[in-house]
FILO-271800 format. One line per 8 residues: number of its first residue (from 0); for each residue x, y, z of C-alpha. Coordinates in steps of 0.02 Angstrom, whole numbers, m for minus. Each point is the difference from the previous one (the first is absolute). Example, Ala and Ser with C-alpha at 12.3 -4.5 7.8 and 13.67 -1.06 7.14 Angstrom:
0 = 615,m225,390; 69,172,m33
//
This chain:
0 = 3591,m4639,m7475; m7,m190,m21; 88,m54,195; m82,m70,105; 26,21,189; m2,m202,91; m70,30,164; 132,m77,97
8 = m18,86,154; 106,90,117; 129,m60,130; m81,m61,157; m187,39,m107; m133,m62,m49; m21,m55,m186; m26,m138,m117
16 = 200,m59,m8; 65,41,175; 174,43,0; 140,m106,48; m35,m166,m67; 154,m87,21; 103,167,4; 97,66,132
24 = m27,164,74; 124,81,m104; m80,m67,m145; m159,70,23; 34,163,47; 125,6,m184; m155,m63,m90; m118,115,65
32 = 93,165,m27; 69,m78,m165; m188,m27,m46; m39,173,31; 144,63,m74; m49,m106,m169; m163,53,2; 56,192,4
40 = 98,m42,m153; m130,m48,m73; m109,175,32; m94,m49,113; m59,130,150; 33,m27,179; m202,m3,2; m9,m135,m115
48 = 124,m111,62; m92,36,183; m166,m48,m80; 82,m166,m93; 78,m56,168; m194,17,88; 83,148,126; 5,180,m7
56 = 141,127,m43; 32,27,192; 15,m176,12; 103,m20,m143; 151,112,73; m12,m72,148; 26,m166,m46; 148,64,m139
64 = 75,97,166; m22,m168,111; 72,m113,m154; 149,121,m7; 6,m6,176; 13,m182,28; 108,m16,m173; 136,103,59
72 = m17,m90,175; 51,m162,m50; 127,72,m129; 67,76,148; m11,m175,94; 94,m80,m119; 139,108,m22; 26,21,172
80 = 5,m211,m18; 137,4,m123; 107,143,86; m4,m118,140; 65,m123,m117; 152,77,m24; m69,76,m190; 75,183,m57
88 = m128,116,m23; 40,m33,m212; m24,m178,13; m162,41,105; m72,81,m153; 36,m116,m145; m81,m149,96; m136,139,28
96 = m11,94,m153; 34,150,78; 130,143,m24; 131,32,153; m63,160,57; m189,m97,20; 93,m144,107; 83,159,111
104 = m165,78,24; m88,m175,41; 135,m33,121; m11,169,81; m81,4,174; m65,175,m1; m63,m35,m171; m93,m148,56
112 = m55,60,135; m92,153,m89; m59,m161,m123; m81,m59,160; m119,148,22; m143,m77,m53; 21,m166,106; 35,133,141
120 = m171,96,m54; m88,m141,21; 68,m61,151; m22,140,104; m191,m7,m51; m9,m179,33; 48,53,180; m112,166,14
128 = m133,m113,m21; 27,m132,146; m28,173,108; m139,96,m107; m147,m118,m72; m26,115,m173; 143,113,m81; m50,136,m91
136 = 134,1,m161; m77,129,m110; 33,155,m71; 157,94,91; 48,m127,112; 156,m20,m106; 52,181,41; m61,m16,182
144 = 129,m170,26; 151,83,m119; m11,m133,m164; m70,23,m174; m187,m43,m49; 46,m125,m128; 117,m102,169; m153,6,106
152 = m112,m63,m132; 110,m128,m41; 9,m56,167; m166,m20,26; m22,m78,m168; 151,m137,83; m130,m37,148; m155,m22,m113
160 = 102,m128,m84; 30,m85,160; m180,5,71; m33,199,80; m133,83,m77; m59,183,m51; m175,70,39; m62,168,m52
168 = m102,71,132; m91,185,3; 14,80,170; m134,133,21; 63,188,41; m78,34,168; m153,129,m44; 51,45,m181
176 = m97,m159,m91; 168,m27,m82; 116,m165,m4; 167,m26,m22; 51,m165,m78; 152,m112,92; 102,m121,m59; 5,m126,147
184 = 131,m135,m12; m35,m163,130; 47,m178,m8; m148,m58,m75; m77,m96,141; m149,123,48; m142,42,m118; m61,151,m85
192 = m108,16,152; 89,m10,146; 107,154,m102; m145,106,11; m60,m18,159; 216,m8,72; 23,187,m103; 75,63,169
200 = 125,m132,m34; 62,70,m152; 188,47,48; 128,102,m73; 190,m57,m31; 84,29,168; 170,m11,m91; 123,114,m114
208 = 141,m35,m99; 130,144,m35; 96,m120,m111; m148,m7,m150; m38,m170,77; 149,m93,43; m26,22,202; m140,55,90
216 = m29,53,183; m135,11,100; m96,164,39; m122,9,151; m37,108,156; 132,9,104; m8,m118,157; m107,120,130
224 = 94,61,130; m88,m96,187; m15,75,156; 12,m131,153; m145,m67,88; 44,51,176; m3,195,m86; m174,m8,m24
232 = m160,m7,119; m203,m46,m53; m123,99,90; m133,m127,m8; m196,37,8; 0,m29,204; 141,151,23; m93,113,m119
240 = 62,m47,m190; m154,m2,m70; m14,194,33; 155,9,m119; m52,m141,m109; 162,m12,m148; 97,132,67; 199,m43,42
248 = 72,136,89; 180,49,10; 130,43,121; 76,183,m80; 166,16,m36; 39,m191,m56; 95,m2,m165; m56,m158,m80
256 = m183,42,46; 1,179,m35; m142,70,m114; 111,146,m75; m86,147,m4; m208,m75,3; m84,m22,128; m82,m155,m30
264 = 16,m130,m150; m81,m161,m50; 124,m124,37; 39,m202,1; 150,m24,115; 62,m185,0; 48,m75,189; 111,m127,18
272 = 24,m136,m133; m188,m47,m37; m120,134,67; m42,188,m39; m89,132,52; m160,95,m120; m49,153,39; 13,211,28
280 = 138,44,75; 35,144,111; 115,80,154; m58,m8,152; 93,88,133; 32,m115,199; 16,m142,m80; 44,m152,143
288 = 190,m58,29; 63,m90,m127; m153,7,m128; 26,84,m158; m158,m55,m78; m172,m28,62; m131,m61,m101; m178,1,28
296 = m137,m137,m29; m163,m37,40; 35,m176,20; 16,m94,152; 160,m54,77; 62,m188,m22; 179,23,118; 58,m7,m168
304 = 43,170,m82; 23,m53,m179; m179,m66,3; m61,179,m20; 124,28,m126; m6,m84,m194; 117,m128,m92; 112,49,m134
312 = m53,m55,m194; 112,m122,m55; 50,105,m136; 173,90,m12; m70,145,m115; m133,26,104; m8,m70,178; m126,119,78
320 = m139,m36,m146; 7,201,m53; 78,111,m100; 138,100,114; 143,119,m6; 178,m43,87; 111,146,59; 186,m52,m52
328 = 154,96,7; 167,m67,m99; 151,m37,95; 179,56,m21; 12,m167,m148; m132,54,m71; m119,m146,82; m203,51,13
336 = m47,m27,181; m166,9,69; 9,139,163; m182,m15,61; m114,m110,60; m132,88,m68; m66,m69,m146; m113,127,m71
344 = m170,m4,m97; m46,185,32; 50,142,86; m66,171,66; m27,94,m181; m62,m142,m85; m178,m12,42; m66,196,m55
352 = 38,m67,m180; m126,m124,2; m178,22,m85; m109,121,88; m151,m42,m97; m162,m65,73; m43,m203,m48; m158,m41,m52
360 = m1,m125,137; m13,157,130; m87,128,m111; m148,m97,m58; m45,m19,174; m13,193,29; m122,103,m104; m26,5,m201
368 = 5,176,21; 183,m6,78; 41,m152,m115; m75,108,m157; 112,152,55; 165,m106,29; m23,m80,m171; m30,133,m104
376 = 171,94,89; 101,m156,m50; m93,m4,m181; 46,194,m2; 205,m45,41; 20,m117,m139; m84,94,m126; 96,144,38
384 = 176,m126,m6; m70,m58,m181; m10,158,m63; 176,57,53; 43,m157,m77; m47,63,m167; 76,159,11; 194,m88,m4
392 = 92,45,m163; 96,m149,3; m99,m146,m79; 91,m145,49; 5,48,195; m211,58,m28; m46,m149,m76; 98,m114,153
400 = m87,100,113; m181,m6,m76; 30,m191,m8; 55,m14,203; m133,118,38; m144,m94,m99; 68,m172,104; m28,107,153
408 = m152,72,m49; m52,m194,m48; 61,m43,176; m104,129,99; m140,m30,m64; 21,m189,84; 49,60,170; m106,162,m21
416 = 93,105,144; m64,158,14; 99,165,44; 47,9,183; m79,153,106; 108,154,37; 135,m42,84; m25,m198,14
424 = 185,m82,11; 32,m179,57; 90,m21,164; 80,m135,76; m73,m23,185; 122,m9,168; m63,m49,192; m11,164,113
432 = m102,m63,137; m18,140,116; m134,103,m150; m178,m28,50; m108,m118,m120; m58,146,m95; 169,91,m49; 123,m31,m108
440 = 195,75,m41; 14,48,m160; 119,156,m18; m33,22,m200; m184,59,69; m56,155,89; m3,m28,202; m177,m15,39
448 = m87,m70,m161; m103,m133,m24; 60,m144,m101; m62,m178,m34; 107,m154,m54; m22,m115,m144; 88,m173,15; m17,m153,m112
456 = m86,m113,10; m158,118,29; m152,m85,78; m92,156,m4; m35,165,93; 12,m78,135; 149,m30,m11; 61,163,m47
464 = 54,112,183; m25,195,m7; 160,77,117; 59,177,49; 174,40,m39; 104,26,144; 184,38,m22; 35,61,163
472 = 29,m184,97; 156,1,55; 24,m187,m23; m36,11,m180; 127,181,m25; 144,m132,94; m3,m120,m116; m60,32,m154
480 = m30,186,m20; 7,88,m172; m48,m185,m74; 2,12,m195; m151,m112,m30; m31,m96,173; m156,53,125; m20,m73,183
488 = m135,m101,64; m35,m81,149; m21,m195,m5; m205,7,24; m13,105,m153; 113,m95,m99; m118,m179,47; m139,106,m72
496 = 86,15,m174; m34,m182,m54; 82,m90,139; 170,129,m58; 171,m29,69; 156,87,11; 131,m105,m123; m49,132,m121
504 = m182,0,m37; m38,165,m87; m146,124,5; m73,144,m104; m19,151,98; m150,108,m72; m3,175,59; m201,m5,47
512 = m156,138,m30; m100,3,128; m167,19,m91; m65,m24,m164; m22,m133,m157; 180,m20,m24; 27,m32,175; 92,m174,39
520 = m121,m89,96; 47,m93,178; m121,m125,102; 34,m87,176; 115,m185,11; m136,m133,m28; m63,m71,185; 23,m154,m81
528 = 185,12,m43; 63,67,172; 121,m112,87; m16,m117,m143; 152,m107,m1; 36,m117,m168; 119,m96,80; m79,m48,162
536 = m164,m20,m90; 63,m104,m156; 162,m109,70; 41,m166,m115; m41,m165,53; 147,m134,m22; 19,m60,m180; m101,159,m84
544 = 101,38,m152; 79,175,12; m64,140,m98; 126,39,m132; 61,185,m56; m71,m3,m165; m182,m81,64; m12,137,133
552 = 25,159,m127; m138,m107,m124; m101,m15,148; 29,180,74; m41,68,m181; m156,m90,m1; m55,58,189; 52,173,m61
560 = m100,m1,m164; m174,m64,115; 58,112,134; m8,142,m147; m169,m84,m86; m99,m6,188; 42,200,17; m56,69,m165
568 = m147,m115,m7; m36,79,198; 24,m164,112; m61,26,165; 158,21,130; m34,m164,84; 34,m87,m177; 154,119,m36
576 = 72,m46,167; m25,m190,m18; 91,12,m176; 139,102,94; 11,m95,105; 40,m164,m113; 120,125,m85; 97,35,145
584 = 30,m184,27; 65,m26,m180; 108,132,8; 101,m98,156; m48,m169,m80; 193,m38,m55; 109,100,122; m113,m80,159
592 = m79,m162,m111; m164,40,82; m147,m95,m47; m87,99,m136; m115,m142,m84; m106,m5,161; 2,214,20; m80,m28,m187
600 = m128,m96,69; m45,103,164; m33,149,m77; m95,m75,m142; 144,90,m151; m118,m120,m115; m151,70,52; 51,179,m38
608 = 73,m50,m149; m139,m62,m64; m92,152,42; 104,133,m50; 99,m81,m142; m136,m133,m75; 74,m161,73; 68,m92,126
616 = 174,m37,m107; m41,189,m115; 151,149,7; m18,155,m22; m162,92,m44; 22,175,m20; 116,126,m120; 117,32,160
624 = 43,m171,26; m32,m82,m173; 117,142,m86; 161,m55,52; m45,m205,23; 109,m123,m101; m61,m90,m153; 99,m107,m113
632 = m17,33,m203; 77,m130,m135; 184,83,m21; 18,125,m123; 126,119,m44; 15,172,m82; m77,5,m203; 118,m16,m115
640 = 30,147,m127; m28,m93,m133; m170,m24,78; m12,162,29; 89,40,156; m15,6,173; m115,156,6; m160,32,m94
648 = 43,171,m73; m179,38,m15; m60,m27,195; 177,m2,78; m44,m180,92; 122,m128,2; 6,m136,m112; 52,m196,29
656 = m1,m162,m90; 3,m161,82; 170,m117,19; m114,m143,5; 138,m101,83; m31,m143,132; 75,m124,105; m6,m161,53
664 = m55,m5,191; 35,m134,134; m143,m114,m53; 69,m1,m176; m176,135,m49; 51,126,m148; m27,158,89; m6,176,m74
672 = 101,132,69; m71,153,94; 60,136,71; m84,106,163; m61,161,m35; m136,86,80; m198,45,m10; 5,188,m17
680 = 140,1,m148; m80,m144,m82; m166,114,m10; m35,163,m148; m139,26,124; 7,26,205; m177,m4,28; 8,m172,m50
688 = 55,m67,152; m94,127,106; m163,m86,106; m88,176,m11; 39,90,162; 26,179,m1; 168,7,54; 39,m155,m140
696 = m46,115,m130; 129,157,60; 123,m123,m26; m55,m63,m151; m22,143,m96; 163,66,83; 106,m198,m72; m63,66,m154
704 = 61,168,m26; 160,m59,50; 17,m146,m147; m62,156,m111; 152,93,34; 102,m146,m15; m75,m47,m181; 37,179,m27
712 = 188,9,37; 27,m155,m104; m86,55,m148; 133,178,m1; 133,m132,40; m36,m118,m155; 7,164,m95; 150,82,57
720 = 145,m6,m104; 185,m15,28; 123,121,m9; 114,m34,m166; 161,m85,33; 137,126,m36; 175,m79,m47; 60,173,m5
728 = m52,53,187; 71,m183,50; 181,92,m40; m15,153,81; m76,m90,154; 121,m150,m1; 55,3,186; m200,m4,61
736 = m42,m121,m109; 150,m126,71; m65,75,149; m179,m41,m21; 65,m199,m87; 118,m23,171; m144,46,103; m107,m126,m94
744 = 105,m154,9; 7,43,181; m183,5,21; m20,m165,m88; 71,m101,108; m127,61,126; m138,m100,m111; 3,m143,83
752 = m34,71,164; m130,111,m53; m83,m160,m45; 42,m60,146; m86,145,93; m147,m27,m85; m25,m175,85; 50,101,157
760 = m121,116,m9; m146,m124,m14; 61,m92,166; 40,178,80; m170,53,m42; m79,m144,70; 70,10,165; m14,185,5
768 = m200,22,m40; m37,6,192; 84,169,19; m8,64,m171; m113,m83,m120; m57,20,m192; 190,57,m49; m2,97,m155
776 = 136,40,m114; 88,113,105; m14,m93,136; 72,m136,m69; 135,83,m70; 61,23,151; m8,m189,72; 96,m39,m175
784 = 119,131,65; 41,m113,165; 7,m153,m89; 117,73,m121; 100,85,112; 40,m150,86; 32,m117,m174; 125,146,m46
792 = 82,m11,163; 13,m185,m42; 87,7,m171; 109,155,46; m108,104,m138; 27,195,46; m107,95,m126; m175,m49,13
800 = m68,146,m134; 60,75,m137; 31,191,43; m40,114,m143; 147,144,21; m94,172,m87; 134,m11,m147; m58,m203,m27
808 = m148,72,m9; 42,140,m148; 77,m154,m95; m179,m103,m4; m83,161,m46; 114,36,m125; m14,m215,m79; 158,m40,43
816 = m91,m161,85; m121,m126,m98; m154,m6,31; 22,m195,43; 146,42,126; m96,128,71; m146,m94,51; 116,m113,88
824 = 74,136,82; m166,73,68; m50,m167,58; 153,2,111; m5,179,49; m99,103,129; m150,65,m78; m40,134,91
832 = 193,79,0; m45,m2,m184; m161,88,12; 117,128,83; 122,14,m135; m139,27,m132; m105,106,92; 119,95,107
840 = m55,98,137; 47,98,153; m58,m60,166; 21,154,146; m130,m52,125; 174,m41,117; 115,134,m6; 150,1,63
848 = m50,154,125; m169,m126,56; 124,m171,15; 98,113,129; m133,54,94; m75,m162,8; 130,m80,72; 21,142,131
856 = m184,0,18; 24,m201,46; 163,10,111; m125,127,110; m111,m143,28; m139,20,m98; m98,m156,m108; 12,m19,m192
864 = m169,61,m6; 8,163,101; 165,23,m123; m125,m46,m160; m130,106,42; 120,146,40; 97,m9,m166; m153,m32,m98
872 = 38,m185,m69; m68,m167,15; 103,m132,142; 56,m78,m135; 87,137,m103; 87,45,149; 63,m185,75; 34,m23,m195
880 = 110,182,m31; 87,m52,184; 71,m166,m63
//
């Protein structure tokens, strides 16, 4: 081919001959798409003419879409000008060289106005972004706000033009040493660098359009429902709030304050038009004239009551800073209305689902013998799940599940959890002041056990109190009796639990031997610690900068980590307690802005650093702490398969190559990209970052056993193959499969907020270390569940998973699906319903005969654990079969 393409470049872009010299707008636009249209003529390829204009193919549509765009604008412009004019629609086309029936349709208002889409695309970014920093506009988002990919990425093509840029940024999975990559749209003013450390910034579109883009609304929380000031009272520190430190109680029987059928829930309950209330809420019976709420603080009064109470966010979507549910109803026009104040976060029922394993922040203080036995239990569990794994007929659904459970074997072997002791179940903890300081309620454990309680953050054994079940108090049975997952505590026991208050801190409850290696050990409070008080001790001066949120969990991490290093390297308790100490001040640092710089200095942090980490400014020494610390690695993304692939199919380990993309930063420095990933998944070997101990190498050898397994379960997945597509089987199976491609679409538009659950997650998990640290994958499946629930009840989404009917499922057996359509379908499905379906089994451990008798056996009075232990099942099968 002899042409030549003349890099003339694009409208509005860069190029040797910029466009427009001279020319009008209409002009340009005609020569553009008449240049392309030439060119194609000609034989060239979309590629080529992309490559001869110094853009890509992406770009290349979007500009033809924006030079149609504007083209038919101003044809529109000036017809409208000659109708005005007085010109019939005839004569309107010979001075414009266009046919009647094009005049009509240029002169049409609905017409235009579905011309307009793109202008209206782009506009209703433009003003997403004066709220939200950074837009995430990538895959799905065009499904999630109701218009076509090729609009959106027009759209945003339109605001490059005029200035807004697109970044790429990888936001890590929490715990699975995965990423997934966003496409953040801004206005170009902040750097590559002030995107990476604002991820939590990232929004999603808060807007739909049911018209495919010619209007859009807004979608948000509904406005909360406020309870008046004069309705609530503040039982301050002086009249005893401390004792009930986070608790709101409740008048019974109020409608818009009524917690259903629970007993207690987590709640955020706004008061009046700027202030709202954080904490557990629960009923509490003689409550004073007038009062429907009291809330309890261990803060001193002011005269003011909304001192003791917290400001709203100046954010619509999300005013209280977390992730809640509304309670709505729909009126008699078919209006959503919000019908509680109650704003919830969790309820009774939600906390028995969370991880019952044992951290290696609290079992490397214990015994290697208990650590040992714990380890090799939870080593034992997933090589048991791997090998079920590879019993499943269907290839497609084995090799998505060998893939997620390598990524989770991958991601325990950073947080190295080890199995939980029989009968170990996390509970959220409530005041009930009249137990003594060494009982505890806890009716899903046998009245007169002994128990001990695990909270995060864990100084040590110390810190961990030994109690005897008592679930005869009379206080407790009146208020929160037959609690699902709560246990009762007085105040003095809770102060012993890392300073732990009732807003709903959580603890592990850990069913205790009394003798023996594998018992959990206990040890007196430190002398030094007693009465210890951060914020009398540590107030600010005037002027000291305040502690922000994202400095205190760096600094709590890295008090944790020496807190951690002192123990296994046997600090004496004097040292332990000074490091505590600074600890307990960092942990108040932000919400109290105490005066943490000179704590640092009193209790000489750099002086045990030094010692027990190798320098004054060193981190983490030790496997336990170094496993899970953050290190940053040039980006890199999956191996190619034309490389070879993304898994060695010799050792099973994954395989990357390196983007080798950078950026320019705010000193105008080239600067390479990284991404964050962490120490232990970086590593083929754990003893690597082991310092010797004995209880360093338990772990070590236990981190790598676990990446065995998960090299293991790759390699079967790279050689699994697919089922063969079946044209045939598509027939007889044609209502599943529109089934299965309805269910799909559906679950697309959910992309975008999956993403943005993702950046959820990582703040969530942040600011919920202290009472549940080192999430996992199932863990943080289920803070991606609250973030998502709440996006979905944003954009009016109803389905959140597809659900695999038992006939769908005879239709992917038999190939009526592709093996491409599948794998998007399992990556928006519930993997463990689908375990079911290809490993189906019965499950009788509840009968219908032992559901009735348990509920009898509970309406008589007795606890969930006399019930248990009568029936024969665990306090979970039963709350579980009771739902």
């Amino acid at each position: 081919m002899s042409d030549e393409l003349e890099h003339i470049g694009t409208p509005k872009h860069s190029g040797r001959y910029p466009w427009g010299s001279g020319d009008n707008p209409q002009q340009r636009n005609r020569k553009f798409l008449g240049y392309v249209d030439e060119l194609k003529k000609k034989g060239f390829t979309e590629l080529q003419i992309a490559e001869g204009l110094g853009i890509n193919t992406t770009q290349l549509r979007a500009q033809k879409a924006i030079a149609k765009n504007e083209h038919r604008k101003a044809q529109s412009i000036e017809a409208i000008r000659l109708k005005d004019k007085g010109m019939s629609n005839v004569a309107i086309g010979t001075q414009m060289g266009l046919n009647e029936s094009s005049v009509r349709a240029l002169l049409d208002p609905e017409i235009q106005a579905r011309n307009d889409v793109l202008v209206n695309v782009a506009d209703m970014l433009k003003e997403t972004l004066k709220e939200k920093r950074f837009l995430d506009v990538g895959e799905g988002v065009e499904n999630h706000i109701g218009i076509s990919n090729t609009k959106l990425k027009v759209a945003v093509a339109m605001l490059q033009e005029e200035g807004y840029k697109v970044d790429y940024v990888n936001v890590q999975q929490v715990g699975t040493g995965k990423f997934t990559k966003l496409k953040v749209l801004h206005d170009g003013t902040a750097t590559y660098s002030e995107l990476l450390k604002n991820q939590d910034a990232i929004g999603t579109i808060g807007a739909r359009s049911d018209d495919r883009g010619r209007t859009f609304s807004g979608l948000g929380l509904l406005p909360p429902l406020a309870v008046k000031l004069n309705r609530v009272a503040v039982r301050y520190a002086e009249d005893g709030g401390s004792d009930a430190d986070g608790v709101i109680y409740l008048r019974p029987g109020v409608k818009d304050i009524s917690l259903g059928d629970r007993k207690y829930a987590q709640v955020r309950i706004q008061v009046g038009d700027g202030h709202y209330l954080k904490g557990m809420a629960m009923y509490k019976e003689n409550m004073p004239d007038g009062i429907d709420l009291e809330f309890n603080t261990n803060k001193k009064s002011t005269g003011n009551k909304l001192d003791a109470m917290k400001k709203l966010k100046d954010d619509a979507d999300n005013p209280f800073g977390s992730i809640v549910r509304q309670k709505t109803e729909f009126n008699s026009k078919g209006e959503e209305k919000v019908v509680s104040a109650l704003n919830l976060v969790n309820e009774e029922g939600n906390w028995s689902s969370w991880s019952s394993k044992l951290s290696s922040q609290m079992l490397s203080k214990q015994s290697p013998v208990l650590a040992k036995e714990q380890l090799g239990l939870r080593y034992d569990t997933k090589k048991a799940d791997l090998d079920e794994i590879l019993t499943l007929t269907n290839p497609a659904v084995r090799r998505k599940l060998l893939e997620t459970f390598a990524d989770d074997a991958d991601s325990s072997a950073v947080h190295l959890k080890a199995a939980g002791l029989p009968r170990t179940s996390t509970h959220v903890i409530l005041p009930i002041n009249s137990l003594k300081d060494t009982e505890i309620y806890a009716p899903n454990y046998r009245n007169g056990e002994k128990v001990v309680l695990i909270r995060h953050p864990h100084g040590g054994t110390f810190e961990i109190p030994e109690l005897t079940v008592n679930n005869r108090n009379k206080e407790a049975n009146g208020i929160i009796k037959q609690a699902k997952d709560a246990v009762g505590i007085n105040a003095k026991v809770a102060s012993r639990l890392s300073g732990a208050d009732f807003d709903g801190d959580t603890v592990l409850v850990i069913p205790n031997k009394q003798s023996g290696p594998t018992r959990v050990k206990t040890s007196p409070p430190l002398e030094a610690l007693k009465d210890f008080d951060p914020q009398s001790a540590y107030p600010a001066y005037e002027g000291m900068k305040k502690m922000s949120g994202a400095d205190k969990q760096n600094k709590m991490g890295d008090a944790s980590n020496l807190i951690t290093d002192m123990t296994i390297r046997k600090a004496s308790h004097s040292e332990i307690a000074r490091a505590v100490k600074y600890s307990m001040v960092v942990i108040d640092a932000e919400k109290h802005n105490l005066n943490h710089k000179q704590a640092r200095t009193d209790y000489g942090i750099a002086e045990l650093k030094a010692k027990y980490q190798g320098g004054a400014r060193s981190g983490a020494s030790t496997l336990i702490s170094r496993s899970s610390s953050t290190i940053r690695v040039a980006e890199r993304k999956d191996r190619s398969a034309a490389k070879g692939g993304p898994i060695d199919p010799l050792t099973g380990k994954r395989m990357y190559e390196l983007t080798n993309e950078s950026y320019i930063d705010a000193k105008g420095n080239t600067v390479v990209r990284k991404i964050k990933t962490t120490k232990m998944f970086e590593t083929d070997d754990a003893h690597t970052l082991s310092s010797g101990t004995p209880m360093e190498d338990v772990y070590a050898n236990h981190a790598n056993r676990l990446k065995a397994l998960a090299n293991d379960a790759r390699k079967s997945a790279v050689s699994t193959k697919s089922i063969p597509y079946s044209p045939s089987a598509k027939g007889v199976y044609k209502k599943e499969v529109n089934e299965l491609d309805s269910a799909l679409n559906l679950a697309l538009k959910n992309k975008p907020l999956e993403r943005q659950a993702q950046l959820f997650a990582n703040t969530l998990v942040s600011a919920k270390r202290q009472a549940n640290p080192d999430l996992e994958a199932a863990d943080i499946k289920k803070i991606k569940g609250q973030a998502l629930m709440e996006a979905r009840i944003r954009t009016g989404a109803k389905k959140q998973q597809i659900e695999i009917t038992p006939r769908q499922w005879e239709a992917i057996q038999a190939g009526a699906i592709t093996n491409n359509k599948l794998t998007r379908i399992l990556a928006n499905t519930d993997l463990d319903h689908v375990r079911k379906l290809a490993t189906p089994r019965e499950n009788t451990v509840m009968n219908t005969a032992k559901m009735a008798r348990a509920r009898n056996m509970l309406a008589a009075g007795y606890t969930q654990s006399e019930v248990a232990d009568a029936l024969g099942v665990p306090t979970s099968t039963l709350n579980s079969s009771l739902e």
